[in-house]
C-alpha positions in Angstrom: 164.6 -85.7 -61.6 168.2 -84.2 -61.0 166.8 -82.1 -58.5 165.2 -84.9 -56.3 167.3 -87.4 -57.3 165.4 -90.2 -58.9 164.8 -91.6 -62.5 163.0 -90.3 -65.0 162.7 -93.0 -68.2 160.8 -91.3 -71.0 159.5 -93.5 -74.0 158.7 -91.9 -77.2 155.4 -93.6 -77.7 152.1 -93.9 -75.6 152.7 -96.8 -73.1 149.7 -99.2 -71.8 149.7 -99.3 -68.1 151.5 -103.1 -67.6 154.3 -101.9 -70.0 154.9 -98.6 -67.9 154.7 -100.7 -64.7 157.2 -103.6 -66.2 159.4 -100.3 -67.5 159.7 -99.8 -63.3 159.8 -103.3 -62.3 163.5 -103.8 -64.6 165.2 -100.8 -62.4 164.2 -102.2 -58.6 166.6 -103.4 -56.7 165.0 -103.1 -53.7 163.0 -106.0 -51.8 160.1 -104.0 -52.4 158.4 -102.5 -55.4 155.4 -99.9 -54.9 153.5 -98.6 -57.7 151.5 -95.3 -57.6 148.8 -93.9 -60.3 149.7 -90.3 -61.1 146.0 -89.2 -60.1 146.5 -90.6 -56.6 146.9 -88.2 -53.6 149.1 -90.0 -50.7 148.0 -89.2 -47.3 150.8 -88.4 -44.3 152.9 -92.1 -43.7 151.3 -94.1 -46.1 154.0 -95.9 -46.8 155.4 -97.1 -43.7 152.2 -99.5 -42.9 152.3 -101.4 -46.5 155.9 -102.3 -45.1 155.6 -103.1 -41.7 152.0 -105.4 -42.9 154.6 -107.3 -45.9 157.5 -107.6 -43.3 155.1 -108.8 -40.4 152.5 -111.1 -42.2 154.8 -112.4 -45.2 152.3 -111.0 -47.8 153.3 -110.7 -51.6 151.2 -108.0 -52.3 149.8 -105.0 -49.8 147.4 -102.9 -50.4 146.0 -99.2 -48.8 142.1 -97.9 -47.9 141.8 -96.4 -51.3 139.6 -93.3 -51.3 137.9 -91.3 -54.2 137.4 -87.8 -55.1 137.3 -84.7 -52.4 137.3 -84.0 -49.9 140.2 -86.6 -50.1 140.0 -89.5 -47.1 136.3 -89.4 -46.4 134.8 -91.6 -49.6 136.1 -95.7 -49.9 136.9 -96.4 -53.6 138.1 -99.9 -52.7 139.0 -101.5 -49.2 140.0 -105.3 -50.3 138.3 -107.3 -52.3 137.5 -110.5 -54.0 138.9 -112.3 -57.1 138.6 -115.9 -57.7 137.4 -118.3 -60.6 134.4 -120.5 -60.2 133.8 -123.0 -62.4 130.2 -124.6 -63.4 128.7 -127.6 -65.1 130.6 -130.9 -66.2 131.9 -132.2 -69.6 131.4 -129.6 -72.1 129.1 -127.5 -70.6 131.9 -126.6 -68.1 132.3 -122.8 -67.6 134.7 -121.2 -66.0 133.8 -117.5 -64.6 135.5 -114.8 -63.1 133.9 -113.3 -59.4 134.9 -109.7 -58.3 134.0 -108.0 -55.9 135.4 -104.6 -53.9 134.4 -104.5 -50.4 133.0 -101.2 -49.1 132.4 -99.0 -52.0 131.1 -95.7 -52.0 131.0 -95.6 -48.1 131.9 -93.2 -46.0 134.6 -93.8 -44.2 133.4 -93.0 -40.7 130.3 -95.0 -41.2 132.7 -98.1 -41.5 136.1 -97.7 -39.8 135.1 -100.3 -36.9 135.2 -102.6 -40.4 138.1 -101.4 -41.3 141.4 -103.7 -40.3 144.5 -105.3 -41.5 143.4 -108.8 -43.2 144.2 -111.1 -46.0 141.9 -110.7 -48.9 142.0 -111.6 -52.6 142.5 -108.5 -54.4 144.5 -105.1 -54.8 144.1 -102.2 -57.2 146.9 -100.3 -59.1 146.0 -97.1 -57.6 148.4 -97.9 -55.4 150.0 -101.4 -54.3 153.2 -103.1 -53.1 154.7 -106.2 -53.8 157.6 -108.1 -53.0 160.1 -107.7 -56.2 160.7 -111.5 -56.1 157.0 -112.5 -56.4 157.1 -109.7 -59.5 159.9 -111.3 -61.3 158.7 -115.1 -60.8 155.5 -114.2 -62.4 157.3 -112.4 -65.5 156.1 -108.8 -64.3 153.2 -107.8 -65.7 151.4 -109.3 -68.8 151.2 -106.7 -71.4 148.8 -108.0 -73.8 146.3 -106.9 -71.2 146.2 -103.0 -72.6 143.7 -100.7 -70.9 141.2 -103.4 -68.1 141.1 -106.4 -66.1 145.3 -105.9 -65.0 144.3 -105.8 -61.6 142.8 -109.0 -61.3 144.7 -110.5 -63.7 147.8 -109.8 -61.5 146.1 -111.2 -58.3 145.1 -114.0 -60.0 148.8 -114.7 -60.8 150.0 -113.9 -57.4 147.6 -116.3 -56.1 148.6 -119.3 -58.3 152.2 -118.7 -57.3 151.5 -118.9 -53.6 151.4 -115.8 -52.2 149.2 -114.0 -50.4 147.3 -110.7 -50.8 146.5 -107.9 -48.2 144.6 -104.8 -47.3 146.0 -102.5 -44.6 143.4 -99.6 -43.7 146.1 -97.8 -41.6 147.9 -96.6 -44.7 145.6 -94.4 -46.6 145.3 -92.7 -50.1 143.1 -90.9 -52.5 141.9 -91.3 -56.2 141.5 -88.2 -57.6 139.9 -87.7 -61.0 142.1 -85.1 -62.5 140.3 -82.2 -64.5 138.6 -81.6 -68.0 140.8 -83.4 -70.5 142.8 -80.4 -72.9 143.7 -81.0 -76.3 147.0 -82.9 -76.4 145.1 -85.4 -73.6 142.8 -86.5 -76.2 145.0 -88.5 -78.3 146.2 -90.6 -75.8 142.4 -91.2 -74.1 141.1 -92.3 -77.3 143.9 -95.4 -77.6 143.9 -95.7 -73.5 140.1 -96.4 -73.6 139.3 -97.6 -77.3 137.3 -100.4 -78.4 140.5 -102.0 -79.8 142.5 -102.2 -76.5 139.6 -102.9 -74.7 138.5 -105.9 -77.0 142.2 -107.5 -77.1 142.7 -106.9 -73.4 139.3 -108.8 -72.6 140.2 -111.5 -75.0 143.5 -112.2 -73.6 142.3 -112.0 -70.1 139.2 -114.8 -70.8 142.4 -116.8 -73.2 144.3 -117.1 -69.4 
């Protein structure tokens, strides 16, 4: 950190993902926040094109072509997506449900890249994403009873309500990367990440909303 000159906050406790991300969110001071998953690989100016599309459209939130696994750049993980609540019925058999959907999945790249353009869609992953700091802030950050699933949406959803507008941009590009075999000291930390317990209270908050 002293080396390359940024800062390095360490917590003595395993962190869900929203309380890392609000951990980040307290020290910007720029007009722009970007968030990046530690198993993402960023491909040569990524970065530039989720600025120019916030500065030239207005959008709250940016997203890139999201790949998956290697050879990195060739496989869509996400490419925009859908997110929106549809609700059913009258009275009390009104139901509200949740629709998602992630455009492009599992394709190859090349078999879609006429597809593939700047344009406003519903939903952005944590992979990687930028938002405008503001539009963070005036929806309190990120909710952190949502522990280990549904963030994502949850976060569009709230971006949505507050006005602002989501987007994909295809000409900045990265790649998801499953890391390796777990080792030992990983363990600890997967089993609360991914166990029954955060899944269940994260689910339940989420259908509360």
């Amino acid at each position: 950190a002293d080396r390359q000159g940024f800062t390095l906050v360490r917590e003595h406790r395993y962190l869900a993902p929203n309380e890392a991300r609000n951990l980040g969110l307290a020290r910007v001071e720029t007009e722009y926040a970007v968030f990046v998953d530690n198993d993402v690989v960023v491909h040569p100016g990524w970065l530039a094109p989720l600025i120019a599309c916030a500065d030239e459209t207005g959008g709250a939130v940016v997203g890139p072509l999201t790949c998956i696994g290697e050879p990195v750049g060739e496989t869509i993980h996400f490419a925009g997506g859908d997110v929106h609540i549809v609700e059913e019925g009258e009275g009390e058999s009104r139901q509200r449900h949740v629709k998602e959907r992630m455009w492009h999945a599992n394709r190859r790249v090349a078999n879609v890249c006429d597809q593939l353009k700047r344009q406003t869609c519903e939903l952005a992953e944590f992979h990687t994403v930028l938002a405008r700091t503001d539009v963070l802030l005036s929806i309190d950050g990120f909710d952190e009873d949502l522990l280990s699933t549904r963030e994502h949406l949850d976060f569009c959803l709230a971006v949505a309500a507050a006005g602002g507008s989501v987007w994909i941009e295809p000409a900045s590009v990265v790649t998801y990367v499953p890391g390796p075999p777990f080792t030992l000291p990983d363990i600890p930390y997967y089993m609360l990440r991914w166990s029954d317990d955060w899944e269940r209270r994260s689910l339940e908050a989420f259908r509360a909303k």
